[in-house]
N, C-alpha and C positions, 0 to 999 in steps of 0.2 A: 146504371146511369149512362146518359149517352157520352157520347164522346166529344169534347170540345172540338171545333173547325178552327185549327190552329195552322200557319203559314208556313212555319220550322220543323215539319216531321219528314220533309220529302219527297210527299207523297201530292198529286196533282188534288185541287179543288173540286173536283170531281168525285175522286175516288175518298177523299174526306167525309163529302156529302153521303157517297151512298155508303159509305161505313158507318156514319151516324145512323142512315133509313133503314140500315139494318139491324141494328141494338136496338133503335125502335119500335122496330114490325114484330121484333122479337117481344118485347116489352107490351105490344098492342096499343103504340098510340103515335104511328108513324104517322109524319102530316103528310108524308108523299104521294101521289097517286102510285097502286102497282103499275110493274109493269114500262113504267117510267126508263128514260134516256136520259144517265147522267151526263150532261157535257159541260167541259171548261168553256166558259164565256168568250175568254180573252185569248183563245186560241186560235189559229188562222183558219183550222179544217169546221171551227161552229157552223159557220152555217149550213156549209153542207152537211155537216150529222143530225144539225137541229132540222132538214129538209128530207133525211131519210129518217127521221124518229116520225116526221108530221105522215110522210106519205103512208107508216106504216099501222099509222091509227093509236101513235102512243104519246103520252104525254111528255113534256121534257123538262127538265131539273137541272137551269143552268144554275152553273157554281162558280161564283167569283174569287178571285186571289184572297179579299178580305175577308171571307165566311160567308158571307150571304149566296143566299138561293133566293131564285124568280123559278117559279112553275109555268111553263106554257103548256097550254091542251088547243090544237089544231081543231079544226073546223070546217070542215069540205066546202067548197064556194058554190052556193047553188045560182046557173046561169040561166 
């Protein structure tokens, strides 16, 4: 069974989430893209990691203090 995204273990929003994507991938029913960039939302350094997750052609899996996860998949801008 996966792992609750609980606030009280210590451990960053992030590293919850992909400790859950992990029991799941295990399990074969992870909703995450592989390969994915977990990062805390509410953290100063987001945007820059969610800037080098996009540049490097991977999806990202922000993870909020309450448990929730947003997936973003980047998208090259054609000019």
């Amino acid at each position: 069974m996966a792992t609750e995204l609980t606030a009280d273990d210590g451990r960053t929003p992030a590293a919850r989430a992909m400790d859950e994507a992990i029991e799941l991938a295990i399990e074969g029913r992870s909703p995450y893209p592989e390969s994915a960039a977990f990062i805390d939302a509410e953290e100063p350094g987001a945007v820059d990691a969610i800037k080098k997750a996009a540049d490097e052609g991977r999806a990202v899996v922000l993870a909020y203090a309450d448990g929730s996860t947003r997936v973003l998949r980047a998208e090259p801008v054609s000019r």
